[in-house]
Steps between C-alpha positions, in 0.01 A plus 500: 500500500253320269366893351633522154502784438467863414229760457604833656318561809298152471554187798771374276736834488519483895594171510780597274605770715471296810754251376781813386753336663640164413762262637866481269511146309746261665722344207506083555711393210598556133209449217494173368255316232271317682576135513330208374449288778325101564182599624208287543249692324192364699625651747528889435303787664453826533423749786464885542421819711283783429554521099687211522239316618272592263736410201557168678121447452497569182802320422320207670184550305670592152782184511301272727657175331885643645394639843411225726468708805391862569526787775372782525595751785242812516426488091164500293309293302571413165432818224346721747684800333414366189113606579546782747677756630801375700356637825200270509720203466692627865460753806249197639270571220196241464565310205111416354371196381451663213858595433603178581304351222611761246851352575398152519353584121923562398542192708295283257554666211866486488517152624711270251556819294665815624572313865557130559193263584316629790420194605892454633461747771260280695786255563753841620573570861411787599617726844347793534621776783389837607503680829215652707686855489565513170283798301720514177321167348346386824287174590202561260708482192658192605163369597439540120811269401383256707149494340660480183687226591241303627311601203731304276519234675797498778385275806499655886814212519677697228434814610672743796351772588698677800347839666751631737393768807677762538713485178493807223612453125815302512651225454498283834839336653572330861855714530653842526672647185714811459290769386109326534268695575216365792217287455275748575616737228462529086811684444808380341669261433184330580624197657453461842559220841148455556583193696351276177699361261359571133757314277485185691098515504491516158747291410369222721156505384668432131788250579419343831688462832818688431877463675600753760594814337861650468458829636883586368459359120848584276571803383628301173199376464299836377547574191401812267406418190420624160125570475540686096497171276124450664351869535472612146602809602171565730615845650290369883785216509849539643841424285611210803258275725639284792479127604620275761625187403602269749857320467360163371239605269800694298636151537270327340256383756124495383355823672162664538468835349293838710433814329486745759418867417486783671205796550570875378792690664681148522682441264895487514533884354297636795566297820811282427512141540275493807209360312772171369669496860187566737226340414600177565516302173844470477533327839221220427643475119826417659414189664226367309628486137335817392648704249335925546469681200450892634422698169497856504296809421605888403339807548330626207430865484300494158103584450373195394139395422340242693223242483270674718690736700536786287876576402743453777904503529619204730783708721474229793623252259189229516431204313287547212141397662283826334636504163745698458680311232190385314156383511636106531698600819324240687551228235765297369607730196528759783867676503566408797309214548717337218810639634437310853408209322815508280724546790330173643529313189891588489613389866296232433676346223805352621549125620625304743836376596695781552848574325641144545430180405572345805177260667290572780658382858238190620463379810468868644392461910535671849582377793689604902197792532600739815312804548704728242675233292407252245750245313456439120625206312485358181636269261843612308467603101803375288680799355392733743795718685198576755200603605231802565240464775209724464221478810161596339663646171793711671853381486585451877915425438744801431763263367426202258448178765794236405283217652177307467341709850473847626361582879287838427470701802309789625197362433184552769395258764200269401485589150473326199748530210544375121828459321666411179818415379672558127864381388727797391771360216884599479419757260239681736155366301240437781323147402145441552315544811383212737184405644451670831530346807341648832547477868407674826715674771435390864450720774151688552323765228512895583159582667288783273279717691208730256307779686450832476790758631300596804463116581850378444635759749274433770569156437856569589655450113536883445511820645400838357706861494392790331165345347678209364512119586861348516546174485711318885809471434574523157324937505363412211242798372154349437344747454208712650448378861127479503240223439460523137840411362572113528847347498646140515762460759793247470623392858853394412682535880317556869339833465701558119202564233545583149229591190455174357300206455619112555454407160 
């Protein structure tokens, strides 16, 4: 999935004839311009797989004053392809010392110049992720990021640096999606339940303790969006990226921003929306104030010179990380470097305080916790004709609440929950967003249970039919049944387990 490319009878041409067939693109809604939105902007960050991951490096490296935090899932170290052939830079290839230094030379050189101040990327942080099975970039390379990193300065407390057993090259999630492939296995879409979830990993190590996911975020709230005004007509880029924007950041509630992008064969063209629905971004962004941005890549059939690879077409539709559209791919004049950037500038340029004019609800507060339920109340606005509740960033009430409290229900047992309020006026115009208020749900937490398949059926969790471990109760498929494939385990009823994790 990470080959670029192309030579008739080379490594490249049979992963292109490997990956013949492809999945049909799943429409989500109509193309829009892509909104300017109240972000904070100390708090945006990028993350990517395969190429993805290495343009999220150099997107780190190149804009380090914008990107506060930075993951990289099975990518390379920053201008490898600029100095050699793409295959040392992947296939577990040892990166040298002395190739490291060659790109460290860029490093300093462009500093303050072609690339922001190098110095900012010592304050980034950084997750890093990469399974044991993977031989399409493999450990070594990412044992070269991490060098880097440390080389410029990011402390072991900044840094993440997760090596998974038993996992190939793909993006890692804790559930089952319609047409994943397993853990085990590089194939497409490349996303797989590996019982480890990737999204929330990453986005933890940049923002903190998060709320409980959504694992049902709105339809409404994916969006297609036009990606032309910011490509310059680079023929690697799609005409339409995707982003989730949860309910109250469109309102005007001061959001986060995540650049997520996906490895070759990913994008929307060639597997649909699984890499926007299943890879779990959307369902953290929901709750936590995070707005997505998903841009997209095309396949691009044309020769093309390269920095160091000789000239290549790009017909898995990667992210630019060998020059393919110029020698500054890897800096901030880059084509595509400067179209991510622009994108971020744009949804990054609104304000707060939504449509209306209407104040922020005060005195926002929870109280009468059972295990499922929580009531909110707050003080009334004048002029409102009612209210929105939104429990970490989602809306939670179908119909505009006439009072001053809402009891939000289905929640989980022993958890802990954030919500805010914002007045809507007569006319429709949401108001401004209140402070959040949190409270915890009685009752006791889900037990988790992590082991290997083999372990969690002899334990009595799971039982195995036709080579496969399926999860009590729930028959969930986790995968190989053997001793090298670990899952978490959810206990949610006596002897009912599903993949999860308590978090």
């Amino acid at each position: 999935m990470k080959t670029p490319a192309v030579k008739a009878g080379g490594v490249a041409a049979l992963f292109v004839a490997a990956f013949a067939t492809f999945a049909t693109p799943t429409v989500l809604a109509a193309v829009v311009a892509l909104p300017a939105l109240n972000i904070d902007k100390s708090q945006v960050t990028v993350s990517g797989l395969s190429s993805g991951g290495f343009m999220a490096n150099q997107l780190g490296y190149a804009y380090a004053s914008t990107f506060k935090g930075v993951g990289v899932f099975a990518g390379g170290p920053y201008m490898c392809a600029g100095h050699s052939n793409y295959t040392a830079c992947m296939y577990n290839a040892s990166i040298t010392s002395a190739m490291l230094n060659t790109m460290q030379a860029d490093l300093n050189n462009w500093s303050g110049t072609a690339n922001d101040a190098l110095a900012n990327v010592a304050s980034q942080k950084v997750f890093m992720f990469v399974g044991t099975s993977d031989y399409t970039v493999g450990p070594i390379p990412m044992n070269a990021v991490q060098t880097q990193y440390t080389n410029n300065g990011v402390s072991a407390a900044n840094l993440s640096y997760v090596q998974r057993s038993g996992t190939a090259h793909v993006f890692p999630t804790d559930f089952d999606a319609t047409g994943n492939n397993a853990c085990s296995s590089s194939t497409s879409p490349y996303i797989s339940n590996c019982g480890y979830d990737g999204a929330k990993a990453a986005l933890t190590k940049f923002y903190g303790t998060l709320n409980a996911r959504n694992n049902a975020p709105a339809a409404a709230n994916y969006i297609e969006f036009d990606q032309t005004p910011f490509t310059a007509g680079n023929p690697g880029m799609a005409a339409s990226g995707w982003a989730y924007v949860p309910s109250n950041c469109a309102g005007g509630a001061s959001c986060r921003l995540h650049v997520a992008l996906h490895g070759c064969q990913q994008n929307a063209a060639t597997i649909g929306d699984k890499f926007v629905k299943n890879t779990g971004y959307s369902r953290w962004a929901d709750t936590n104030n995070i707005v997505v941005l998903f841009p997209q890549t095309k396949v691009d059939n044309t020769s093309r010179q390269t920095s160091a690879s000789g000239s290549l077409a790009n017909p898995n539709g990667c992210w630019d990380w060998i020059g393919w559209y110029g020698s500054n791919f890897a800096q901030k004049a880059g084509t595509q470097m400067a179209a991510l950037k622009a994108m971020v500038d744009q949804v990054s340029s609104g304000s707060g305080g939504g449509g209306g004019s209407l104040p922020a609800p005060t005195g926002v507060a929870t109280s009468n916790a059972t295990d499922t339920t929580m009531t909110i109340a707050w003080g009334a606005v004048s002029g409102a004709a009612g209210y929105n509740v939104f429990r970490g960033g989602a809306q939670v009430n179908a119909s505009l609440v006439g009072g001053t409290s809402y009891v939000d229900s289905g929640l989980s047992p022993a958890t802990t929950y954030s919500w805010t309020v914002a007045a809507v006026d007569s006319a429709g115009a949401q108001g401004a967003v209140s402070s959040a208020a949190s409270g915890t749900t009685t009752g006791a937490a889900p037990v988790c249970y992590t082991a290997s398949n083999y372990a969690h059926t002899t334990a009595g969790r799971a039982h195995q039919s036709g080579g496969y471990a399926l999860a009590n109760g729930s028959n969930q498929n986790m995968g190989l049944w053997n001793v090298f494939v670990t899952t978490t385990l959810k206990q949610t009823g006596p002897n009912y387990y599903v993949i999860g994790t308590c978090s």
